[in-house]
Backbone as a printed PyTorch tensor [residue, N CA C, xyz], in Angstrom:
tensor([[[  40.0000,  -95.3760,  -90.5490],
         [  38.7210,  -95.3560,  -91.2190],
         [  38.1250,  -93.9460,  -91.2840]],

        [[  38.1660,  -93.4150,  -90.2940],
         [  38.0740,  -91.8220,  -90.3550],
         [  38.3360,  -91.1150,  -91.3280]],

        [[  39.2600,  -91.1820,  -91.9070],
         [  39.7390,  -90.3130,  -93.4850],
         [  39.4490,  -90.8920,  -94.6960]],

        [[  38.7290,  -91.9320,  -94.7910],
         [  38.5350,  -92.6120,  -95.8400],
         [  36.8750,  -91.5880,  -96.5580]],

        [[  37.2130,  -91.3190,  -97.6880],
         [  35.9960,  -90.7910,  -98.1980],
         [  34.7210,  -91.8450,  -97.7860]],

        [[  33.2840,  -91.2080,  -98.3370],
         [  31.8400,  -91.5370,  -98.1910],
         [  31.9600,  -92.9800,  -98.9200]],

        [[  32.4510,  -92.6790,  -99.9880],
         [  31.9950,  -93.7500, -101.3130],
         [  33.3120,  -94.8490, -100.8170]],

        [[  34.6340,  -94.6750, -100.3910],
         [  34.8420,  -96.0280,  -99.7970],
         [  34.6290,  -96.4640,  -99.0120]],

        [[  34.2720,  -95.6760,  -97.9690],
         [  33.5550,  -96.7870,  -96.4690],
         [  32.7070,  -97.4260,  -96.5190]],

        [[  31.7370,  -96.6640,  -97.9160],
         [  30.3780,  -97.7310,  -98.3650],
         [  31.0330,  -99.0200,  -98.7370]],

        [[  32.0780,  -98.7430,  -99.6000],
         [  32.3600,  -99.9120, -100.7280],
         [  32.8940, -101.3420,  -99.7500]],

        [[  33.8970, -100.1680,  -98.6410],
         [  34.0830, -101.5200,  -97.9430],
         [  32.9550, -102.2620,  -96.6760]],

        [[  32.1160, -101.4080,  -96.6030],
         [  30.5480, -101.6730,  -95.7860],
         [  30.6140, -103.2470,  -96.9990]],

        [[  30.1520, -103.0200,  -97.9850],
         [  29.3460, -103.4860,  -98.9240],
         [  30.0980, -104.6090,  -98.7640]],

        [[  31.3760, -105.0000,  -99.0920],
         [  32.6350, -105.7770,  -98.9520],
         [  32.2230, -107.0470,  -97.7670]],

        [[  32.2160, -106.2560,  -96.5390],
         [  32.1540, -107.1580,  -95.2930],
         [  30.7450, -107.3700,  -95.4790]],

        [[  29.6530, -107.2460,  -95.9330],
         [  28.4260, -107.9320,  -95.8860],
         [  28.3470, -108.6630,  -96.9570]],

        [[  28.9500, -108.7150,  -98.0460],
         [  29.3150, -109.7130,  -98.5450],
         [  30.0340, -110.7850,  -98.3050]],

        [[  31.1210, -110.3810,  -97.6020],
         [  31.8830, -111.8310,  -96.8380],
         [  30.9100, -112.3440,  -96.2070]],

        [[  30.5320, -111.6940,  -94.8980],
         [  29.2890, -112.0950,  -93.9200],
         [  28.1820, -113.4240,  -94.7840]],

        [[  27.6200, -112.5610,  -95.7050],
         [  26.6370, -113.3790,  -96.2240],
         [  27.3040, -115.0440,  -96.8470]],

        [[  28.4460, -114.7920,  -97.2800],
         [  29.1100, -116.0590,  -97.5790],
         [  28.9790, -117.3220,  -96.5510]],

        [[  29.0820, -116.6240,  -94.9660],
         [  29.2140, -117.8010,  -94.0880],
         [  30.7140, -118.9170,  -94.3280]],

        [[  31.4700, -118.0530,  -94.7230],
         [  32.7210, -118.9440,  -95.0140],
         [  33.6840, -118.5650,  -93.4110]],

        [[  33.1530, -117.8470,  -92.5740],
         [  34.1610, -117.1530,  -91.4980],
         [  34.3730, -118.1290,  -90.5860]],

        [[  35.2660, -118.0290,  -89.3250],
         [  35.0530, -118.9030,  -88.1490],
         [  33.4930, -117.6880,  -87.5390]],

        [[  33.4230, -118.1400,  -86.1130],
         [  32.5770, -117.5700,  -85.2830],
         [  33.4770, -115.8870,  -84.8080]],

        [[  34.5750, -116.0820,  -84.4300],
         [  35.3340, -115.2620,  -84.4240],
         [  35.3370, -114.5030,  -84.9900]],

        [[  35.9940, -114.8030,  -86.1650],
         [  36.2000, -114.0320,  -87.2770],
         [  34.7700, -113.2290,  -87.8670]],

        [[  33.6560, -113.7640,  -87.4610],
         [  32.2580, -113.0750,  -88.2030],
         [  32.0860, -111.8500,  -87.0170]],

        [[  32.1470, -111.9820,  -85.7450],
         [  32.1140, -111.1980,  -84.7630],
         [  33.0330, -110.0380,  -85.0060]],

        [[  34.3310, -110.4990,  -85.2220],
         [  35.1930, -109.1890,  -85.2720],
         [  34.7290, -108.5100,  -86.7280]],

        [[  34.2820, -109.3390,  -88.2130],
         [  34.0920, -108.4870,  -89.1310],
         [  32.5970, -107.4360,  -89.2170]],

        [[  32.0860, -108.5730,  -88.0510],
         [  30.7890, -107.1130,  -87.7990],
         [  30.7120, -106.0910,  -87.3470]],

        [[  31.4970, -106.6700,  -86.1630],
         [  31.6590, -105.0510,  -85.4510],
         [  32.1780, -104.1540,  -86.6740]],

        [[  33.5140, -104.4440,  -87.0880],
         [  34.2580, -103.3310,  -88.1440],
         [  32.7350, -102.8090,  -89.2560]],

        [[  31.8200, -103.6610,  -89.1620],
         [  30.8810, -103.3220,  -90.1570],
         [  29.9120, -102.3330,  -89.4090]],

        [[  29.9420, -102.6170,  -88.2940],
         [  28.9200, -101.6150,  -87.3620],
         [  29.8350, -100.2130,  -87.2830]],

        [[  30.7200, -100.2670,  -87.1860],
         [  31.6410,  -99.2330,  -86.9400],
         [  31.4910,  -98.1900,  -88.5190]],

        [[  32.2320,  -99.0660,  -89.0620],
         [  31.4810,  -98.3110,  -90.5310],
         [  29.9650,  -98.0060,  -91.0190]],

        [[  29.3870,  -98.4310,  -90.6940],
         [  28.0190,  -98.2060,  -90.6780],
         [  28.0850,  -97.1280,  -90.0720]],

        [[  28.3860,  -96.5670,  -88.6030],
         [  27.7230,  -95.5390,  -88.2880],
         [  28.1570,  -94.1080,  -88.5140]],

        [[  30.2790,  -94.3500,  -89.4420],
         [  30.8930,  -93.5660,  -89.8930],
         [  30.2640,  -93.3870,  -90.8610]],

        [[  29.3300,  -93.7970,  -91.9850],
         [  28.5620,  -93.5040,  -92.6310],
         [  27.7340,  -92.7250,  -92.5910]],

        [[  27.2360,  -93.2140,  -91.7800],
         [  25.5020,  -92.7020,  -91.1930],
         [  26.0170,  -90.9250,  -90.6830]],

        [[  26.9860,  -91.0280,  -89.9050],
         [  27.5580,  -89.7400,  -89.3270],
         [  28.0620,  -88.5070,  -90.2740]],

        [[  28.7630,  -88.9030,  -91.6370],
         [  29.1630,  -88.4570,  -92.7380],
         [  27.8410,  -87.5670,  -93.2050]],

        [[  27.0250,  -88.8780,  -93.7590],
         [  25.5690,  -88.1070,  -93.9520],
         [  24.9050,  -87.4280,  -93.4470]],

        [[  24.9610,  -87.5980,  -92.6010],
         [  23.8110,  -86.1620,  -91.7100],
         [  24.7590,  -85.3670,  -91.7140]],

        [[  26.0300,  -84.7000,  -91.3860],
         [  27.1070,  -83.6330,  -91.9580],
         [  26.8110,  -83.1270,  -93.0960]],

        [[  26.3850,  -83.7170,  -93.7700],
         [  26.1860,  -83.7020,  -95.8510],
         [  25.1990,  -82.8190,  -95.8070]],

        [[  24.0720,  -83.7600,  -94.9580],
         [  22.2780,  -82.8600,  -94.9210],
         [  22.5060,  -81.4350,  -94.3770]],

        [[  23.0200,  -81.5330,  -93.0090],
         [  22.8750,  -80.6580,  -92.3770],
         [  23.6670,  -79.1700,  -93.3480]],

        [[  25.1910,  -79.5200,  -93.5120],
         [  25.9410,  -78.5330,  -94.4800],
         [  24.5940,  -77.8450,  -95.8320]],

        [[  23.6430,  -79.3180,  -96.5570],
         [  22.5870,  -78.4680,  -97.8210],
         [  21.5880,  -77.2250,  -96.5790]],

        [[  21.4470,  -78.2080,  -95.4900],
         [  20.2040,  -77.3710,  -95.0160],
         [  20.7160,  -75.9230,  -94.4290]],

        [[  21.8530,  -75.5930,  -94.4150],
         [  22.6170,  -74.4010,  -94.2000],
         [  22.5410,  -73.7180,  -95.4880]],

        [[  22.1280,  -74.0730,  -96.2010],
         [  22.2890,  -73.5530,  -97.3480],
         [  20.6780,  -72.7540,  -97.4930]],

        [[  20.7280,  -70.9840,  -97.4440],
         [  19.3810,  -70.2290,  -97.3030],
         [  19.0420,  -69.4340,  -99.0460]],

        [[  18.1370,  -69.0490,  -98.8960],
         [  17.5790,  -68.2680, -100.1110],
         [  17.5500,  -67.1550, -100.0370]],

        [[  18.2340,  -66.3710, -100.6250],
         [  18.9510,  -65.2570, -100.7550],
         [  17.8670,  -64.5420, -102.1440]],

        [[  18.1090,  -62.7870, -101.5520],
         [  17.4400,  -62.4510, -103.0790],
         [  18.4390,  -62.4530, -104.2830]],

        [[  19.7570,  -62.7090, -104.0650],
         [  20.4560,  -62.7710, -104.9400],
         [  21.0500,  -64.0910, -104.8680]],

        [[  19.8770,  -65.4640, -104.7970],
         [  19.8660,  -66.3600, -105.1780],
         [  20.8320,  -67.6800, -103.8500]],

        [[  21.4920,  -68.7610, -103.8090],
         [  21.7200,  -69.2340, -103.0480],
         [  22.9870,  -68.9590, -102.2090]],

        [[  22.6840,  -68.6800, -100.7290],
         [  24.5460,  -68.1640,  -99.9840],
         [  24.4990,  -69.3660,  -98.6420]],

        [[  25.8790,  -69.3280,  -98.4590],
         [  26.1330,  -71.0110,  -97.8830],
         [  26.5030,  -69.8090,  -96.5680]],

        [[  25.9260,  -70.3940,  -95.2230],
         [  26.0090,  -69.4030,  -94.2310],
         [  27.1750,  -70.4440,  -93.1270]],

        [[  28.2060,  -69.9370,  -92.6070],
         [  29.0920,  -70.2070,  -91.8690],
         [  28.6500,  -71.8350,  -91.1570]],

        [[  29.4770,  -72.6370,  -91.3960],
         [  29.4450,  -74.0390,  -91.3270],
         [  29.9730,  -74.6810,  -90.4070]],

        [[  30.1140,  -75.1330,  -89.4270],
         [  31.4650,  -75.3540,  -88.8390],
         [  30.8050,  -76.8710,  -87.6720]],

        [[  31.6710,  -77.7370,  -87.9120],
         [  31.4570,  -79.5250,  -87.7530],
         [  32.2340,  -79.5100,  -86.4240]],

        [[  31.9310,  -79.9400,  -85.2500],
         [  32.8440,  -80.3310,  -84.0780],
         [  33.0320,  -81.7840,  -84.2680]],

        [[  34.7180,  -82.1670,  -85.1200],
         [  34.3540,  -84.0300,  -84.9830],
         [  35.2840,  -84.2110,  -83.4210]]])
């Protein structure tokens, strides 16, 4: 799940809360697909603030916008 871009971890976020909402699962089966949904959820959530933080690195320059040394510990 780690290497999966922003826009599919959403898609498959979106996926398992749609099953979820169905109520077609055992008890089991809804437990294990949440967690995987919590899990993605917070690979999300984690992605994004990377995203913010990388614009807010971004300063005003008199020669307009310069991206100042970036660097992510995953």
């Amino acid at each position: 799940m780690k290497n999966e871009t922003f826009e599919k971890s959403l898609e498959e976020l979106e996926n398992i809360a749609n099953e979820l909402e169905r109520g077609n699962l055992s008890l089991e089966k809804s437990i294990e697909t949440f967690e995987k949904g919590i899990k993605l959820s917070k690979e999300c959530s984690e992605k994004l603030d990377k995203a913010e933080k990388r614009i807010n690195i971004l300063v005003q320059t008199e020669n307009g916008l310069e991206e100042e040394n970036f660097i992510v510990n995953e």
